[in-house]
mmCIF file of the N, C-alpha and C atoms, coordinates in Angstrom:
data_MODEL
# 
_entry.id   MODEL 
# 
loop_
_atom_site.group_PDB 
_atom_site.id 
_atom_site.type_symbol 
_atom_site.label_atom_id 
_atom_site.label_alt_id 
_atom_site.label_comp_id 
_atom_site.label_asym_id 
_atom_site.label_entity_id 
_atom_site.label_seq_id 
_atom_site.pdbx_PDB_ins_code 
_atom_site.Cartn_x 
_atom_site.Cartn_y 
_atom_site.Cartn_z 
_atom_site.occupancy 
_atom_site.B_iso_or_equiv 
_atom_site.pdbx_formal_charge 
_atom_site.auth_seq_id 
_atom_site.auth_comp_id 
_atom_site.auth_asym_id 
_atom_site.auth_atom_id 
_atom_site.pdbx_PDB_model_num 
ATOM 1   N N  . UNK A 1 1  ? 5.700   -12.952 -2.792  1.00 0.00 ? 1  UNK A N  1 
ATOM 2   C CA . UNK A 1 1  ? 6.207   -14.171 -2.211  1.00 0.00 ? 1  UNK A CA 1 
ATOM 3   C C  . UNK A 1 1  ? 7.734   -14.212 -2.241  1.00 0.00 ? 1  UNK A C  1 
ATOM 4   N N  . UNK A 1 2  ? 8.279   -13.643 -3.617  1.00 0.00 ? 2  UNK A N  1 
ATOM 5   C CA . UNK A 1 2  ? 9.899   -13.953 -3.266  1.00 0.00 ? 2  UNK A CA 1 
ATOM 6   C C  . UNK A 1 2  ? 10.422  -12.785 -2.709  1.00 0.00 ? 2  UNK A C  1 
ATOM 7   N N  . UNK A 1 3  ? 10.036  -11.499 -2.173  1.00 0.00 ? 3  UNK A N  1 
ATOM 8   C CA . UNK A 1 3  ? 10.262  -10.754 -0.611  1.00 0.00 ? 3  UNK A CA 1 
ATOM 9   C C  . UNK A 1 3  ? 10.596  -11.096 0.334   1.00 0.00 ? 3  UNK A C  1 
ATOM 10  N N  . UNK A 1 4  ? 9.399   -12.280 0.424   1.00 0.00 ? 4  UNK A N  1 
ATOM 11  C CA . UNK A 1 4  ? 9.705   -12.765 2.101   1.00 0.00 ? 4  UNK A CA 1 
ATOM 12  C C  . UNK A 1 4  ? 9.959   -13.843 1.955   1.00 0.00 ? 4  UNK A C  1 
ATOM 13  N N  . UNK A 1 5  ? 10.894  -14.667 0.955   1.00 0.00 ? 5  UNK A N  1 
ATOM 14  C CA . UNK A 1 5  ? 11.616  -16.043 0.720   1.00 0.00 ? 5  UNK A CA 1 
ATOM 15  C C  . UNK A 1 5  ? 10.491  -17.338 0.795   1.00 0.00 ? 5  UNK A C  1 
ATOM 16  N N  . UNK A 1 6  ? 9.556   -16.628 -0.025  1.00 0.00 ? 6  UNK A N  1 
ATOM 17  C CA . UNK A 1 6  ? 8.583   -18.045 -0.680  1.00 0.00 ? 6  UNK A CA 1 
ATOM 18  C C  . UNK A 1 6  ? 9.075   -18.368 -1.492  1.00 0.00 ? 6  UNK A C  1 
ATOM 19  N N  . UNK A 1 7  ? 7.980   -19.470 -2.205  1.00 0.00 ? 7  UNK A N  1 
ATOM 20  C CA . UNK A 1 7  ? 8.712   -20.405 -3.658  1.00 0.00 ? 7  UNK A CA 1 
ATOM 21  C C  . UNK A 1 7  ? 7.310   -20.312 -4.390  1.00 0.00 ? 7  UNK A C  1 
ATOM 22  N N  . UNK A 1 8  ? 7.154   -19.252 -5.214  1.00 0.00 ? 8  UNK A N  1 
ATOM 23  C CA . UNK A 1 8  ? 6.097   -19.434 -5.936  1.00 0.00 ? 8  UNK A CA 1 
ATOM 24  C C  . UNK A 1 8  ? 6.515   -20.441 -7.087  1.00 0.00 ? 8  UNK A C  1 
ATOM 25  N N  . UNK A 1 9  ? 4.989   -21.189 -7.422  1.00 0.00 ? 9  UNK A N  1 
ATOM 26  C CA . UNK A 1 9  ? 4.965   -21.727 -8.808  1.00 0.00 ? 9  UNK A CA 1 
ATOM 27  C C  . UNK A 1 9  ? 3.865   -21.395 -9.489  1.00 0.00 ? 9  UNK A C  1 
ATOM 28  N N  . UNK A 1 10 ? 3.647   -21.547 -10.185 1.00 0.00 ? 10 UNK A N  1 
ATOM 29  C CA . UNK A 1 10 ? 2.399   -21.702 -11.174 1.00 0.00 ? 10 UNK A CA 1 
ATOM 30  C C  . UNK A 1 10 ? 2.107   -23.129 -11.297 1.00 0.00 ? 10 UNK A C  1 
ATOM 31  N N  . UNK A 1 11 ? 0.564   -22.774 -10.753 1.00 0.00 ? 11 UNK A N  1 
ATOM 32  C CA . UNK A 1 11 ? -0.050  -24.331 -10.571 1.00 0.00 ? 11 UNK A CA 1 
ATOM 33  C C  . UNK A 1 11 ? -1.044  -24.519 -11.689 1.00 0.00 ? 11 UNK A C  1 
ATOM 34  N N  . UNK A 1 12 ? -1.436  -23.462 -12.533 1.00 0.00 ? 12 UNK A N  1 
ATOM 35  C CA . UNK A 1 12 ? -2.106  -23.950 -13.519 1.00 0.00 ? 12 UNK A CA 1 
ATOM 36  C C  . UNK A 1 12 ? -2.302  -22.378 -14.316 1.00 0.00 ? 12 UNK A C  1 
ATOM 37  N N  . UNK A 1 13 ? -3.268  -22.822 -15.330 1.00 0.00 ? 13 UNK A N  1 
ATOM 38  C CA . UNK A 1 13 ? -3.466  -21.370 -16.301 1.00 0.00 ? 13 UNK A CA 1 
ATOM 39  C C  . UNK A 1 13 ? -5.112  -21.836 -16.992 1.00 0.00 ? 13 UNK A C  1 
ATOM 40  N N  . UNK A 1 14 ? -5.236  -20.536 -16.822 1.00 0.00 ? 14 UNK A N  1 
ATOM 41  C CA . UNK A 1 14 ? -6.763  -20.531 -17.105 1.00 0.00 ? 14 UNK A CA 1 
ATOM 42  C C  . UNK A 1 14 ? -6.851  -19.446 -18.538 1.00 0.00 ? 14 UNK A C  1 
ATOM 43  N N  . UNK A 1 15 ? -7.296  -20.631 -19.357 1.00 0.00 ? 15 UNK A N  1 
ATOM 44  C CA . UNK A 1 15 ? -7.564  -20.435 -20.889 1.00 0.00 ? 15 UNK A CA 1 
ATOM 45  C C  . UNK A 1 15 ? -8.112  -19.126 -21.453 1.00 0.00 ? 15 UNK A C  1 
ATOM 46  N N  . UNK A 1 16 ? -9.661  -19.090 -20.569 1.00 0.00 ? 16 UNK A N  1 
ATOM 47  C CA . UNK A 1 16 ? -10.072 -18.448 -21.017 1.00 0.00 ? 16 UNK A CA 1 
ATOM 48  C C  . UNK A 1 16 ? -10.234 -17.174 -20.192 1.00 0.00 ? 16 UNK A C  1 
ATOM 49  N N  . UNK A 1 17 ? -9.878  -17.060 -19.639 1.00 0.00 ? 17 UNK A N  1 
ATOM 50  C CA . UNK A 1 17 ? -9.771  -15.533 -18.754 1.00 0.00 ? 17 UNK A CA 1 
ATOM 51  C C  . UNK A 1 17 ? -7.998  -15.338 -19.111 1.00 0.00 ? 17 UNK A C  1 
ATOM 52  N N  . UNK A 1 18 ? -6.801  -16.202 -19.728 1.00 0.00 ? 18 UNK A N  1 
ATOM 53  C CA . UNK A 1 18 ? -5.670  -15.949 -19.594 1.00 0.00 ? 18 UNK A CA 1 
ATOM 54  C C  . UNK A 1 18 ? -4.227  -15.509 -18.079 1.00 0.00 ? 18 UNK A C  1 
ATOM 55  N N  . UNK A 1 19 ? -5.537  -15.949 -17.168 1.00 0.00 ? 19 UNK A N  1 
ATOM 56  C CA . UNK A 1 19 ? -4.404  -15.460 -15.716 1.00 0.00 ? 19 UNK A CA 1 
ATOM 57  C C  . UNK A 1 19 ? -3.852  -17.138 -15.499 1.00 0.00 ? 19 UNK A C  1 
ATOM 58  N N  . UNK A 1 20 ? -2.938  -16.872 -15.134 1.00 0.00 ? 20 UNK A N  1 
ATOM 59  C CA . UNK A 1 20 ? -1.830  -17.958 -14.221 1.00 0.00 ? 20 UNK A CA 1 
ATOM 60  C C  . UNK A 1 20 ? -2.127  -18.090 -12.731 1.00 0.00 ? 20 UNK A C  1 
ATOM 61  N N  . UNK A 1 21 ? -2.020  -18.908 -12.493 1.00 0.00 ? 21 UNK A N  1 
ATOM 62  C CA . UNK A 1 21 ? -2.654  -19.311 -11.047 1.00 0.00 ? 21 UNK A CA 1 
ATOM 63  C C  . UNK A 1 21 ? -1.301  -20.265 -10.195 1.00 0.00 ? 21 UNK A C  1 
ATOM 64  N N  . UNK A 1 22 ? -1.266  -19.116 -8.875  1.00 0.00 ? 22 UNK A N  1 
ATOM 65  C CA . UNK A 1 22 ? 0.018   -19.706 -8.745  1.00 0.00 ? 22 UNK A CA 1 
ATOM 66  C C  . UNK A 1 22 ? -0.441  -19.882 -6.990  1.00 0.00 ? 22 UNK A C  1 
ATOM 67  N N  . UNK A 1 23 ? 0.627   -20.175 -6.140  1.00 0.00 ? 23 UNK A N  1 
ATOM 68  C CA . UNK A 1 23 ? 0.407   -20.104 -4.624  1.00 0.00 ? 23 UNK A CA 1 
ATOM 69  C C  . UNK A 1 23 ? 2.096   -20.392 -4.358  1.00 0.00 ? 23 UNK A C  1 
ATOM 70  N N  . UNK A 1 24 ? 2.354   -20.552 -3.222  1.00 0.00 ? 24 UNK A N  1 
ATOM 71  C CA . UNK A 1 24 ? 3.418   -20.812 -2.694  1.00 0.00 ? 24 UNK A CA 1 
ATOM 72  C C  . UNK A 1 24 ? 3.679   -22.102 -2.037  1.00 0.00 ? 24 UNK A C  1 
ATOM 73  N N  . UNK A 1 25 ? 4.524   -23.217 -2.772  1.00 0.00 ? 25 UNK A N  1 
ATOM 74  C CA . UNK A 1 25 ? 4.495   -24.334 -2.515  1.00 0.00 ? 25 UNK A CA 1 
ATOM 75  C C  . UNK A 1 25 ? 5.799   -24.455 -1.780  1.00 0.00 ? 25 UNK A C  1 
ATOM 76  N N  . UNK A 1 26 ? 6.639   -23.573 -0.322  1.00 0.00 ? 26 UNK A N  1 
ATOM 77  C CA . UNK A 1 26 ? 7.415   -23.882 0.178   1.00 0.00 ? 26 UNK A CA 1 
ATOM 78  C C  . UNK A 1 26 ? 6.721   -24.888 0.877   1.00 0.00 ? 26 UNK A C  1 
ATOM 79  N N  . UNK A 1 27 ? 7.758   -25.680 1.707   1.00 0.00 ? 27 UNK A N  1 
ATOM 80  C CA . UNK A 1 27 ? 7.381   -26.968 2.627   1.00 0.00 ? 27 UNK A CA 1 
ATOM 81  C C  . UNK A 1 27 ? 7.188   -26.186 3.968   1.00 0.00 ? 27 UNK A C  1 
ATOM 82  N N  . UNK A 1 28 ? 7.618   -24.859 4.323   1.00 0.00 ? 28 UNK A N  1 
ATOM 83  C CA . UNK A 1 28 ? 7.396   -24.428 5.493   1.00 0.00 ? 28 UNK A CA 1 
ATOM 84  C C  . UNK A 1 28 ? 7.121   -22.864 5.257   1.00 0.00 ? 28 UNK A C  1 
ATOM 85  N N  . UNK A 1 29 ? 6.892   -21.929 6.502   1.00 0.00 ? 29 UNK A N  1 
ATOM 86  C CA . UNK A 1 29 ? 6.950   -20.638 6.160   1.00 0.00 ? 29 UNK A CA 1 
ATOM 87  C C  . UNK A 1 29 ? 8.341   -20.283 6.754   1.00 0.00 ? 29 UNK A C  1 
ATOM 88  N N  . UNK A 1 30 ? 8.437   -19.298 5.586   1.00 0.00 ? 30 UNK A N  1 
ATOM 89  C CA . UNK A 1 30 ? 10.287  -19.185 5.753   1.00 0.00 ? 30 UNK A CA 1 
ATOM 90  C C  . UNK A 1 30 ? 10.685  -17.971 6.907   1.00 0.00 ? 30 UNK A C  1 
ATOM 91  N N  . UNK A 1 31 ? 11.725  -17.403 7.071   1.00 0.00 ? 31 UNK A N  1 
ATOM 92  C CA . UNK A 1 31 ? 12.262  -16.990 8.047   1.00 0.00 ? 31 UNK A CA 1 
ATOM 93  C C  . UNK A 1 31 ? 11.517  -15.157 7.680   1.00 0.00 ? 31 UNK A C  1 
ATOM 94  N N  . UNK A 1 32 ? 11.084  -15.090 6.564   1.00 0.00 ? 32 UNK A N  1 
ATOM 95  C CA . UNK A 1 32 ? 10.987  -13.449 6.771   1.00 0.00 ? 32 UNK A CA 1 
ATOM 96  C C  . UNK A 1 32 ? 9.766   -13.371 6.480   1.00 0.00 ? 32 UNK A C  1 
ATOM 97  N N  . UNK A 1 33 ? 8.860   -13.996 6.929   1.00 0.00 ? 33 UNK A N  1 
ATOM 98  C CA . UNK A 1 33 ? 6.859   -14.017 6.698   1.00 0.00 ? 33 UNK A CA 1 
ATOM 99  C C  . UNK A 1 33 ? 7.025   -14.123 8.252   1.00 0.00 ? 33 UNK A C  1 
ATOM 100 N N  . UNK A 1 34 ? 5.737   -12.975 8.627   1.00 0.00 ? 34 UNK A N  1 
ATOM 101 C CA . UNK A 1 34 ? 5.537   -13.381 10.293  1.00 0.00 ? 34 UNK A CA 1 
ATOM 102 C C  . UNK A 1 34 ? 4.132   -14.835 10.540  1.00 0.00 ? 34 UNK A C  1 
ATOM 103 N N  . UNK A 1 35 ? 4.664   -14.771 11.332  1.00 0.00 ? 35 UNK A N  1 
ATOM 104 C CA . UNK A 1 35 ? 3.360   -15.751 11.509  1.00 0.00 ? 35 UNK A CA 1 
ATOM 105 C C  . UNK A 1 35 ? 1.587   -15.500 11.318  1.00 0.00 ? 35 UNK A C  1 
ATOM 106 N N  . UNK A 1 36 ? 1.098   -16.013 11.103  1.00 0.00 ? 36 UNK A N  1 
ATOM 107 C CA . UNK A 1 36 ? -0.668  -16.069 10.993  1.00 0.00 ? 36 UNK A CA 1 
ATOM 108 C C  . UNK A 1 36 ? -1.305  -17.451 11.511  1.00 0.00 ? 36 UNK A C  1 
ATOM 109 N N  . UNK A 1 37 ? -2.789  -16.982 11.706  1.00 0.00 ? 37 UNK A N  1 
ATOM 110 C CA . UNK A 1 37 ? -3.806  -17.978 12.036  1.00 0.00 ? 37 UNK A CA 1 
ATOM 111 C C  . UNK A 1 37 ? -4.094  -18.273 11.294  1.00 0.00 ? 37 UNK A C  1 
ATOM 112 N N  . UNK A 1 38 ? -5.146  -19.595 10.784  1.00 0.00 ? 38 UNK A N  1 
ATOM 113 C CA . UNK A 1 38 ? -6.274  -19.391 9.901   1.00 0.00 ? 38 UNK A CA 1 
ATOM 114 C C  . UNK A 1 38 ? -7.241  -18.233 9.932   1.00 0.00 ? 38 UNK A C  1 
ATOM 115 N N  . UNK A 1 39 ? -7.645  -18.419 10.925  1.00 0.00 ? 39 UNK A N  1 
ATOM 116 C CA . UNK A 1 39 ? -9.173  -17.419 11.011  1.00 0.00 ? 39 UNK A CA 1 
ATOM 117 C C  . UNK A 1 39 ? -9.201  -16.624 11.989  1.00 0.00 ? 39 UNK A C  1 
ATOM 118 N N  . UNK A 1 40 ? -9.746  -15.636 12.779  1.00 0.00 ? 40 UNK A N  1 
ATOM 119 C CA . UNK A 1 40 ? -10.475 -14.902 13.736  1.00 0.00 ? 40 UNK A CA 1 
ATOM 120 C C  . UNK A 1 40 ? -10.359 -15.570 14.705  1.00 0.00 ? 40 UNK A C  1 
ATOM 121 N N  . UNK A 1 41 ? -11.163 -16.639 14.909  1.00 0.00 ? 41 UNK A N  1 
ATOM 122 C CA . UNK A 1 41 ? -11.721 -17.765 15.873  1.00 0.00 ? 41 UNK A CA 1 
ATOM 123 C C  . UNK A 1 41 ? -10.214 -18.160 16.920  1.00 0.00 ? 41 UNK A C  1 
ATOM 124 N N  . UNK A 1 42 ? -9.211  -18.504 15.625  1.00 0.00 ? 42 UNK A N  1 
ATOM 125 C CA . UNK A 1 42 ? -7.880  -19.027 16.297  1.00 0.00 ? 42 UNK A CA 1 
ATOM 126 C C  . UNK A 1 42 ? -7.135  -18.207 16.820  1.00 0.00 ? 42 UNK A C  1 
ATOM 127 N N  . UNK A 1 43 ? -7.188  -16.769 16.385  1.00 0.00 ? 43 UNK A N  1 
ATOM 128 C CA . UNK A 1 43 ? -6.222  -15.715 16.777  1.00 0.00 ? 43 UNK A CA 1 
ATOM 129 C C  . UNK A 1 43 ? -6.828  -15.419 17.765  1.00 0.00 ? 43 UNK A C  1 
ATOM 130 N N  . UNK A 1 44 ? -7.603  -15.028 18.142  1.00 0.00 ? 44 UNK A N  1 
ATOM 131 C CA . UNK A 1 44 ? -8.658  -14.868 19.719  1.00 0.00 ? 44 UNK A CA 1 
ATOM 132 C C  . UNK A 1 44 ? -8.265  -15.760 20.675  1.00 0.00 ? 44 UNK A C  1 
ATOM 133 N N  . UNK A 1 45 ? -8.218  -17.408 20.102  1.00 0.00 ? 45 UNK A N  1 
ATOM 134 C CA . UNK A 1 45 ? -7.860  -18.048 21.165  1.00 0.00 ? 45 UNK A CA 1 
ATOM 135 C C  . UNK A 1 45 ? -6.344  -18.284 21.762  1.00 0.00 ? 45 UNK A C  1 
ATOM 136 N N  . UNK A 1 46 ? -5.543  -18.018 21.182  1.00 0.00 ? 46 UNK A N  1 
ATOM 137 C CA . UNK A 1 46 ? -4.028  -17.737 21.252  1.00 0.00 ? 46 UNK A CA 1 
ATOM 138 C C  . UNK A 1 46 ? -3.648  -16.857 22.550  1.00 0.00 ? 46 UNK A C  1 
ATOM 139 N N  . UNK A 1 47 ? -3.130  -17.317 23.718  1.00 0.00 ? 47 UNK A N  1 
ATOM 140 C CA . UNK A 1 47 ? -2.602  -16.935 24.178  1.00 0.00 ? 47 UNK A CA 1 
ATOM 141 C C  . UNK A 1 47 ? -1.429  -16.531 24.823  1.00 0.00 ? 47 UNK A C  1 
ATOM 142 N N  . UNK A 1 48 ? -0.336  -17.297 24.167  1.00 0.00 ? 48 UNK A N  1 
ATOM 143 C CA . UNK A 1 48 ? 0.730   -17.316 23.821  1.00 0.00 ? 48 UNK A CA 1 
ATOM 144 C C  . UNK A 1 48 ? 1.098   -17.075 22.451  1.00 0.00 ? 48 UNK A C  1 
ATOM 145 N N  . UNK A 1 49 ? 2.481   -15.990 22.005  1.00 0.00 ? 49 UNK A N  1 
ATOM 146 C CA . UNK A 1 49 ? 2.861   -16.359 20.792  1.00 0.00 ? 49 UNK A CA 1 
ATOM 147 C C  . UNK A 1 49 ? 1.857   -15.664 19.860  1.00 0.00 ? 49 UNK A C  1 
ATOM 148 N N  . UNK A 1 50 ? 1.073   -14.665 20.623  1.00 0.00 ? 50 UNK A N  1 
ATOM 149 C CA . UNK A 1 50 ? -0.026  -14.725 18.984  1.00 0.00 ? 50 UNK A CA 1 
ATOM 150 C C  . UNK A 1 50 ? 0.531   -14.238 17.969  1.00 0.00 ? 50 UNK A C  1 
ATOM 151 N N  . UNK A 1 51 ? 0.326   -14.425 16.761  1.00 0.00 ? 51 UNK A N  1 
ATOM 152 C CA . UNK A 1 51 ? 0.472   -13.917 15.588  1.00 0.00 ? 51 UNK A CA 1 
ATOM 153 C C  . UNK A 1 51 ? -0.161  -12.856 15.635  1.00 0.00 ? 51 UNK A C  1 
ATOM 154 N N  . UNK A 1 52 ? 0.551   -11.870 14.487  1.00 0.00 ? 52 UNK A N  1 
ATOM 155 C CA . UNK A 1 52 ? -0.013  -10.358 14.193  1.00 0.00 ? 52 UNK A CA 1 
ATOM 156 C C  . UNK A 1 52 ? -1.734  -10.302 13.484  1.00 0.00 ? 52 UNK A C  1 
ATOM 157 N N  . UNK A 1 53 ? -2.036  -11.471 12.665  1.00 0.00 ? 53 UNK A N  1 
ATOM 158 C CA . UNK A 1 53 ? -2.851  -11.822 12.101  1.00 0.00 ? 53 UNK A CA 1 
ATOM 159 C C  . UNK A 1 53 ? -3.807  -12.931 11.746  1.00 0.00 ? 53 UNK A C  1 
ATOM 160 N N  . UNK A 1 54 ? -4.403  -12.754 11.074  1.00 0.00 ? 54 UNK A N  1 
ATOM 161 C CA . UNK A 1 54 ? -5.008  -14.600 10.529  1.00 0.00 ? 54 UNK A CA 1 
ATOM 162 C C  . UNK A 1 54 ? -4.721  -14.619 8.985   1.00 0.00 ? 54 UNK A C  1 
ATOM 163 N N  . UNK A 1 55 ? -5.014  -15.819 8.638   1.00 0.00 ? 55 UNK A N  1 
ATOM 164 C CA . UNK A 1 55 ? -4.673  -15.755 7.255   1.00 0.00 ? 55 UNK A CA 1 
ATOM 165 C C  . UNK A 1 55 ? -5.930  -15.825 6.135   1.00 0.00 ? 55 UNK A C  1 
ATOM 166 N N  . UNK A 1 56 ? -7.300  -15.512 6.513   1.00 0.00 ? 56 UNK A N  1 
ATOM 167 C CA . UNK A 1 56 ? -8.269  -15.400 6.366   1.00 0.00 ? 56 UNK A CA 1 
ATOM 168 C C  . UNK A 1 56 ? -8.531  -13.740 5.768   1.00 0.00 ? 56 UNK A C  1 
ATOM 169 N N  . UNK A 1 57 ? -8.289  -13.264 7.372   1.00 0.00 ? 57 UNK A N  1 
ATOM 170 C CA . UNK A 1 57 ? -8.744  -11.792 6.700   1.00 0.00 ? 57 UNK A CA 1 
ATOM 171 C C  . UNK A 1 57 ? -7.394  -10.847 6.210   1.00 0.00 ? 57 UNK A C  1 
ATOM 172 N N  . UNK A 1 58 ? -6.224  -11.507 5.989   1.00 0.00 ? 58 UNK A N  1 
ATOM 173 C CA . UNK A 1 58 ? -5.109  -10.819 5.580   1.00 0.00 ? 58 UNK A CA 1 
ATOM 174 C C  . UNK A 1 58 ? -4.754  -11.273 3.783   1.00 0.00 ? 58 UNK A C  1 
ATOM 175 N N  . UNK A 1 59 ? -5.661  -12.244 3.788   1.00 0.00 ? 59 UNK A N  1 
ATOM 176 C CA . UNK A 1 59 ? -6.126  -12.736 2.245   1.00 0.00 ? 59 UNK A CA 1 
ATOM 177 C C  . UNK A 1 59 ? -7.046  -11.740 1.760   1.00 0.00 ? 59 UNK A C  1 
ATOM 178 N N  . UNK A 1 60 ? -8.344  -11.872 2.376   1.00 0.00 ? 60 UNK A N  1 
ATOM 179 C CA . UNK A 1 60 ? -9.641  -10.647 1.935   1.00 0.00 ? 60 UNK A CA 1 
ATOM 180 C C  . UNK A 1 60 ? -8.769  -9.601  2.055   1.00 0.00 ? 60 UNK A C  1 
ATOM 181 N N  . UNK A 1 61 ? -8.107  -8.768  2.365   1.00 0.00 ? 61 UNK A N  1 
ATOM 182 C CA . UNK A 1 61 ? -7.323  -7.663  2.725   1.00 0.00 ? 61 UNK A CA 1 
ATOM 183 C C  . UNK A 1 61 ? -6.284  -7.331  1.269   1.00 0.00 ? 61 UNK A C  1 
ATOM 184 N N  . UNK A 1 62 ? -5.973  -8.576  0.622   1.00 0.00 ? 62 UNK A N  1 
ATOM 185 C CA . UNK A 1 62 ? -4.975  -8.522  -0.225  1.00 0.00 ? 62 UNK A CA 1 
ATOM 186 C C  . UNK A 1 62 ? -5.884  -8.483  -1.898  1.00 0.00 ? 62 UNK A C  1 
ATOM 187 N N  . UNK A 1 63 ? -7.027  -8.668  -1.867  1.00 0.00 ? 63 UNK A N  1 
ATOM 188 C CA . UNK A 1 63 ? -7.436  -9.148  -2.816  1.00 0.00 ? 63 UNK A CA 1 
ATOM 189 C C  . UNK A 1 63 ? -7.501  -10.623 -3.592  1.00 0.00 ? 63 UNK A C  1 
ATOM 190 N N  . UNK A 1 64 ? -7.185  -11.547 -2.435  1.00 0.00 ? 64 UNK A N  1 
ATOM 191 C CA . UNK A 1 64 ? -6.559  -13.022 -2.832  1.00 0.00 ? 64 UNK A CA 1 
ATOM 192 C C  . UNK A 1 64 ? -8.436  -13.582 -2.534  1.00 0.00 ? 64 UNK A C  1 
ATOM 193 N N  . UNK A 1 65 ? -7.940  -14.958 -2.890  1.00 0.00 ? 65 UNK A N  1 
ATOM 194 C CA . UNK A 1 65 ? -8.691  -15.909 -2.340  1.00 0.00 ? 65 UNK A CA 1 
ATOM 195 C C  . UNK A 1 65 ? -7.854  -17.491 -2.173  1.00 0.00 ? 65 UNK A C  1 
ATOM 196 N N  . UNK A 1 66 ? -8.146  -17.639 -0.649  1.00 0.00 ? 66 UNK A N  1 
ATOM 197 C CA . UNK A 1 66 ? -7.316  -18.921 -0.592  1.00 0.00 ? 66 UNK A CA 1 
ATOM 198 C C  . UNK A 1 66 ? -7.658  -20.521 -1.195  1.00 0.00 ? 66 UNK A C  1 
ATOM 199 N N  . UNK A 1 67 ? -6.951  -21.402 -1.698  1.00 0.00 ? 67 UNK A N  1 
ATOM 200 C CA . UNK A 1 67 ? -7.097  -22.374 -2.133  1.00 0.00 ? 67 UNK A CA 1 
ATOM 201 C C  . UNK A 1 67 ? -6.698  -23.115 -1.236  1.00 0.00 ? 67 UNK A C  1 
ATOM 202 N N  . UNK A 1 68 ? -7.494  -24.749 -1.520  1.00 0.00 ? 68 UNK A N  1 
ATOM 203 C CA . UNK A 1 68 ? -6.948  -25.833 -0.392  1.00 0.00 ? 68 UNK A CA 1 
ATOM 204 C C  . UNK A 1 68 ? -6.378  -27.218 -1.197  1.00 0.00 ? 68 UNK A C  1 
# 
């Protein structure tokens, strides 16, 4: 995240497994992240402007899982 001028925090910590749980709480996506979809569904329908990706399967791809 701070590569491509996110703002990670740590949003919480989990006791008993010991990992930190963090995401990126900028207010926008910053100037050096390319753009993404949510899903499949949206990048298909894009016909203008598409993004390189979605943010679905570039998560599964990373080993992440997204939070809401």
């Amino acid at each position: 995240m701070e590569e491509t001028e996110g703002e990670p925090d740590v949003i919480a910590f989990d006791k008993s497994s010991g990992d930190y749980i963090f995401c990126d709480c900028s207010p926008e996506s910053s100037v050096g992240r390319p753009g993404l979809c949510y899903d499949r569904q949206a990048l298909d329908s894009r016909k203008k402007n598409k993004p390189r990706s979605n943010v679905r399967e570039t998560a599964a791809s990373m080993g992440i899982e997204l939070v809401t």
